[in-house]
Legacy VTK file of the C-alpha trace (Angstrom):
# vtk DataFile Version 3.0
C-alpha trace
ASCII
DATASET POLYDATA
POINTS 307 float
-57.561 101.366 -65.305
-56.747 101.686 -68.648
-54.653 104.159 -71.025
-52.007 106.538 -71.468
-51.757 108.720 -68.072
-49.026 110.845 -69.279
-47.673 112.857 -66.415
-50.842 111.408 -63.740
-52.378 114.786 -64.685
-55.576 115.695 -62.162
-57.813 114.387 -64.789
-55.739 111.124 -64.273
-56.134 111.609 -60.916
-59.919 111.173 -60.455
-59.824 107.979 -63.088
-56.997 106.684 -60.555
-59.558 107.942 -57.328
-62.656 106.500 -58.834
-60.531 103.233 -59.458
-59.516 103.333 -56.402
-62.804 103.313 -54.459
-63.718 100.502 -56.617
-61.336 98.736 -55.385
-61.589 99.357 -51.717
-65.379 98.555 -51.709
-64.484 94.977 -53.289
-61.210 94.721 -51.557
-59.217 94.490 -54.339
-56.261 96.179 -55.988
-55.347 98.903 -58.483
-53.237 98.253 -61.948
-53.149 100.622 -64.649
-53.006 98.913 -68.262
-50.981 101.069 -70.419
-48.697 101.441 -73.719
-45.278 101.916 -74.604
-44.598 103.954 -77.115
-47.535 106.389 -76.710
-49.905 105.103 -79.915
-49.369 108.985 -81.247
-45.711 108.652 -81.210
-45.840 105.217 -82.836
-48.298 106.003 -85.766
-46.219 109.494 -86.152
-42.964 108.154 -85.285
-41.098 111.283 -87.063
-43.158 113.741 -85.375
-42.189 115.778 -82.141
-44.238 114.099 -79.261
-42.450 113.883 -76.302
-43.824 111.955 -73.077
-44.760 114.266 -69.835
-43.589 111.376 -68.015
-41.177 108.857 -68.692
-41.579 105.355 -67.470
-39.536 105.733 -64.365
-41.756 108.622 -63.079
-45.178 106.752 -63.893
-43.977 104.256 -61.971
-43.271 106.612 -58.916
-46.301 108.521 -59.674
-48.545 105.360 -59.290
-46.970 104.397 -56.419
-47.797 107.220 -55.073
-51.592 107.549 -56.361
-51.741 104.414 -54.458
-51.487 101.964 -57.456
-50.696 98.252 -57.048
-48.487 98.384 -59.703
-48.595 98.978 -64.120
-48.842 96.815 -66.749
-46.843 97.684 -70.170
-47.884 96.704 -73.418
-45.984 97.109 -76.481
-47.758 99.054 -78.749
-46.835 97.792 -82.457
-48.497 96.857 -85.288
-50.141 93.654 -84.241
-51.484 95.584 -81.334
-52.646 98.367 -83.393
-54.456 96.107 -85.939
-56.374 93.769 -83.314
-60.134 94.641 -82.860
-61.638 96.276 -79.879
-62.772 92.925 -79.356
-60.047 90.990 -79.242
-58.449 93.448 -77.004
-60.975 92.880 -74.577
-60.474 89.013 -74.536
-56.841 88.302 -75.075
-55.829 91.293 -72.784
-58.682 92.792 -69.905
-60.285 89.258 -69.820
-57.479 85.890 -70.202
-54.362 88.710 -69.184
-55.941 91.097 -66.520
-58.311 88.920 -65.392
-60.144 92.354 -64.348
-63.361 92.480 -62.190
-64.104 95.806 -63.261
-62.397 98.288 -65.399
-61.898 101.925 -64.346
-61.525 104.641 -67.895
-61.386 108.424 -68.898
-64.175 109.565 -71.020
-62.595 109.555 -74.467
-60.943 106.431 -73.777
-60.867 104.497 -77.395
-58.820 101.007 -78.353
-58.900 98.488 -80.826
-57.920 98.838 -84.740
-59.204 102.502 -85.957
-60.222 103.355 -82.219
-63.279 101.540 -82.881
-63.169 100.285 -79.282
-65.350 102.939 -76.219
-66.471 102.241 -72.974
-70.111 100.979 -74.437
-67.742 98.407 -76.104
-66.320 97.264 -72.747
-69.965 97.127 -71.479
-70.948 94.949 -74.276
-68.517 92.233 -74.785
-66.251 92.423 -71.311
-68.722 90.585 -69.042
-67.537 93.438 -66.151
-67.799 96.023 -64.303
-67.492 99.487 -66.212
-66.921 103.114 -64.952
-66.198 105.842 -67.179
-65.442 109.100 -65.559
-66.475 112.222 -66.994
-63.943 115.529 -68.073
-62.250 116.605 -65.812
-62.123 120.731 -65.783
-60.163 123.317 -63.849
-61.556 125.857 -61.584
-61.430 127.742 -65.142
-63.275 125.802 -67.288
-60.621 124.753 -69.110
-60.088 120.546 -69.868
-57.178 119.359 -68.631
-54.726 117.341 -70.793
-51.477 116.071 -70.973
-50.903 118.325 -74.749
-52.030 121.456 -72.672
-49.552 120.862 -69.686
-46.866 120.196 -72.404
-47.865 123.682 -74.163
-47.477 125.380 -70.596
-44.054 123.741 -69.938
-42.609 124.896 -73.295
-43.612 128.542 -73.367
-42.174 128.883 -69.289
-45.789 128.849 -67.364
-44.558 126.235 -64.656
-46.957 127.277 -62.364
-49.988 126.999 -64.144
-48.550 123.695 -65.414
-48.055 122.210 -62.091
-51.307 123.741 -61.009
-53.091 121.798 -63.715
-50.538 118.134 -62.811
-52.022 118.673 -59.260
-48.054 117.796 -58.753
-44.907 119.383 -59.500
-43.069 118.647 -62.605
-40.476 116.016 -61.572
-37.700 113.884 -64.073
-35.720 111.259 -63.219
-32.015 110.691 -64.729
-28.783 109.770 -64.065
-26.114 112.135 -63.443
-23.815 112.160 -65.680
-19.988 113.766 -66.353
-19.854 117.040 -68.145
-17.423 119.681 -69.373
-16.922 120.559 -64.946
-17.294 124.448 -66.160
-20.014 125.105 -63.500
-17.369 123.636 -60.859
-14.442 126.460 -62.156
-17.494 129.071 -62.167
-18.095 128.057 -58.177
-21.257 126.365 -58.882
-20.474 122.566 -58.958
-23.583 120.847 -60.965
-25.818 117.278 -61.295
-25.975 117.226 -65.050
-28.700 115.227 -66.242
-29.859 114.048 -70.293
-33.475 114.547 -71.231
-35.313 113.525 -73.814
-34.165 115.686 -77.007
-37.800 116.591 -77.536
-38.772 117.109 -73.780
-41.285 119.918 -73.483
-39.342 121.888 -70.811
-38.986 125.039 -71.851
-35.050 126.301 -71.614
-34.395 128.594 -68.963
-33.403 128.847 -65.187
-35.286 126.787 -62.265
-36.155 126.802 -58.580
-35.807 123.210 -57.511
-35.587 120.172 -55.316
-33.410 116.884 -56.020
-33.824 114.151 -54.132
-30.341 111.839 -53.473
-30.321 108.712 -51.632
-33.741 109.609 -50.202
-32.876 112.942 -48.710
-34.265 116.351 -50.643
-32.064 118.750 -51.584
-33.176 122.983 -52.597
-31.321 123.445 -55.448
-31.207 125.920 -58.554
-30.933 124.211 -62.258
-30.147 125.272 -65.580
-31.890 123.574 -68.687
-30.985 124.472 -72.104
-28.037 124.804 -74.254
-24.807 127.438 -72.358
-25.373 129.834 -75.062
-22.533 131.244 -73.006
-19.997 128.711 -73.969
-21.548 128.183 -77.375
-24.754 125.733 -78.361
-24.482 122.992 -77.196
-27.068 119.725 -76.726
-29.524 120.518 -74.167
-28.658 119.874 -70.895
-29.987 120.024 -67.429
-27.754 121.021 -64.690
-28.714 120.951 -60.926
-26.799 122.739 -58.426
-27.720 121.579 -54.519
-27.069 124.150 -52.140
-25.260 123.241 -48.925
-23.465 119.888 -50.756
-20.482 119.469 -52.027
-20.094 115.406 -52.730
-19.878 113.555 -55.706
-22.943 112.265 -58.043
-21.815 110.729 -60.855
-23.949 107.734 -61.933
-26.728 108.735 -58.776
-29.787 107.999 -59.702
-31.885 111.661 -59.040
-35.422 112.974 -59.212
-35.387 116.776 -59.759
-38.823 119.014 -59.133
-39.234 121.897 -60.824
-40.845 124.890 -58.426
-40.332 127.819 -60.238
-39.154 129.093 -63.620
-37.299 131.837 -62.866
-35.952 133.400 -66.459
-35.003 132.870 -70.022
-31.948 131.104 -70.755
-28.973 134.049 -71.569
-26.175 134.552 -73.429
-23.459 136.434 -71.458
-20.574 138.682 -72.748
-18.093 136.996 -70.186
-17.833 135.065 -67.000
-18.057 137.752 -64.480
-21.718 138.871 -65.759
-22.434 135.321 -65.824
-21.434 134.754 -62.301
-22.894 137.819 -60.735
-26.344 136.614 -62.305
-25.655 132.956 -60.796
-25.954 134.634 -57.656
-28.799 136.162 -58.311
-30.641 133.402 -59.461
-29.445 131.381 -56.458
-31.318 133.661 -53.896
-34.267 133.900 -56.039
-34.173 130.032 -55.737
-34.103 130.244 -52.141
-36.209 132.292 -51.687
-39.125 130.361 -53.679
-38.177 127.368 -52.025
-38.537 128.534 -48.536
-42.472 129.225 -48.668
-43.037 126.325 -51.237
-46.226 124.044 -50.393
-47.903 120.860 -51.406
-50.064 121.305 -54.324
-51.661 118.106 -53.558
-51.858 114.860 -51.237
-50.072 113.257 -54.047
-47.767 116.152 -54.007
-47.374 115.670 -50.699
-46.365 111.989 -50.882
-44.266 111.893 -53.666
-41.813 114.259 -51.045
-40.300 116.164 -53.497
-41.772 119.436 -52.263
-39.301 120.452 -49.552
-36.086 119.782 -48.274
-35.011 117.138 -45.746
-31.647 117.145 -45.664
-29.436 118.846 -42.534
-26.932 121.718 -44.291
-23.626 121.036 -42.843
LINES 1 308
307 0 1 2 3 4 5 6 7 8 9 10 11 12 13 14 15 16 17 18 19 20 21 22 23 24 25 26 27 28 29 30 31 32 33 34 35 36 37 38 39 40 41 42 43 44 45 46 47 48 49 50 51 52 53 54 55 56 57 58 59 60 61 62 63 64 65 66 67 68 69 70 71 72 73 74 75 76 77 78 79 80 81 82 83 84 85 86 87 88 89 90 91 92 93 94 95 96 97 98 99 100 101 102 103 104 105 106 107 108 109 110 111 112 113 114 115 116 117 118 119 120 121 122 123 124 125 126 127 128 129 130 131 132 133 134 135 136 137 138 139 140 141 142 143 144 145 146 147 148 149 150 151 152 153 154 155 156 157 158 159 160 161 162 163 164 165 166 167 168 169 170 171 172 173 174 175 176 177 178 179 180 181 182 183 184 185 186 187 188 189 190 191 192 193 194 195 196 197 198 199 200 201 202 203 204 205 206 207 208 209 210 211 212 213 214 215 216 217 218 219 220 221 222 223 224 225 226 227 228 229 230 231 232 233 234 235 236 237 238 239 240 241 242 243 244 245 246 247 248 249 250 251 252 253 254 255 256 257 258 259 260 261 262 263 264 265 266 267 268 269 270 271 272 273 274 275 276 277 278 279 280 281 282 283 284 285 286 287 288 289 290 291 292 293 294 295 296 297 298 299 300 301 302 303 304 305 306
């Protein structure tokens, strides 16, 4: 496989399945051949695109696809400049030694995109599949730019109903101001990218710690409360109470509850915590797989034991 599969979308999903079969039928294995930075983001380096997903979750996302593992190349300007066919015999051919090579159907490489599947057919010496557009059960193509359209104007469902998966980051958690401890809701606070798509609000979600799931309710945005600050996401786990700092987390987003506020004083603030809480709860406890790959990433419910 080849290409930017930017959040393993369902479009992704069949290249990865058709790959897949390939593979099976010749017993051999799965890598995806991809590029860091994104080729938009490096020939518009000033501009606002932000990744769905960010290395670490590709990574867990083709593991979980069923991937034998992805290959990184550093998109620059030698890379950019070199001609569809030289692609195809310094990289796919002498690099990948591929057998057959598994794209989407606008898949373009090489200097000025020059580069399709027909070039592949004509110069690789392999096996070729190109798999048609993939379209929702409205019609609609999927793509990564329409999934990061959904997640910025709130529509998490119909986001995650297009990923075939539910939104998931991974971070570190990190020390902050401790304000959501003093306000009796203790939080995982987690940096995303400044230009993340996610739009700024209140969440339903999991968090996975040390391989156990935790339901949770997170906050992304800026505490318009406590003045504007950098945007943060903060994850309070129900039913926990030990310390994070410098854990390693994957958070899934189920449900975007509301709009990020600003309060008139802590009580207000805290009597809408609560609120949000049960509504959290209560989206969590009939939340289902979208997906077998939602299924097997096991983000979906929770695994650990309250105490």
């Amino acid at each position: 496989m080849i290409g930017n599969f930017d959040g393993f979308h369902r479009g992704h999903q069949a290249v990865a399945q058709a790959a897949l079969e390939v593979a099976e039928a010749r017993d051999g294995e799965v890598w995806l051949l991809t590029f860091d930075p994104h080729p938009r983001a490096f020939f518009s380096p000033t501009g606002t695109h932000s990744a769905l997903a960010s290395p670490a979750v590709e990574a867990r996302l083709a593991e979980a696809l069923g991937l034998a593992g992805i290959y990184t190349m550093t998109f620059d300007n030698a890379l950019s400049s070199q001609t569809p066919e030289a692609f195809i015999a310094d990289n796919i051919v002498a690099r990948m030694q591929a057998d057959c090579v598994v794209v989407g159907h606008d898949f373009r490489f090489g200097q000025g995109r020059a580069g399709s599947a027909d070039t592949l057919r004509a110069h690789g010496g392999f096996r070729v599949v190109e798999v048609d557009a993939f379209t929702d059960e409205g019609g609609q193509t999927v793509s990564s730019t329409r999934i990061r359209g959904l997640l910025s104007r709130g529509h998490l469902a119909e986001a995650n109903a297009i990923l075939g998966h539910r939104y998931f980051v991974i971070g570190t958690v990190e020390h902050g101001e401790k304000r959501g401890r003093e306000l009796g809701y203790p939080t995982a606070n987690i940096v995303l990218d400044s230009r993340s798509s996610l739009a700024h609000g209140i969440y339903a979600t999991t968090i996975k710690v040390d391989d156990q799931v935790y339901s949770s309710v997170a906050s992304y945005g800026r505490r318009p409360t406590f003045g504007d600050k950098p945007p943060l996401l903060e994850v309070h786990l129900f039913d926990f109470s030990d310390d994070l700092y410098g854990q390693h987390v994957e958070v899934a987003f189920h449900a975007y509850l509301r709009p990020e506020k600003k309060f008139d004083g802590i009580e207000p603030l805290i009597a809408q915590m609560d609120e949000d809480s049960a509504e959290a709860r209560a989206a969590l406890a009939t939340a289902q797989p979208l997906s077998p790959l939602d299924q097997a990433l096991g983000l979906v419910h929770a695994t650990a034991v309250p105490a």
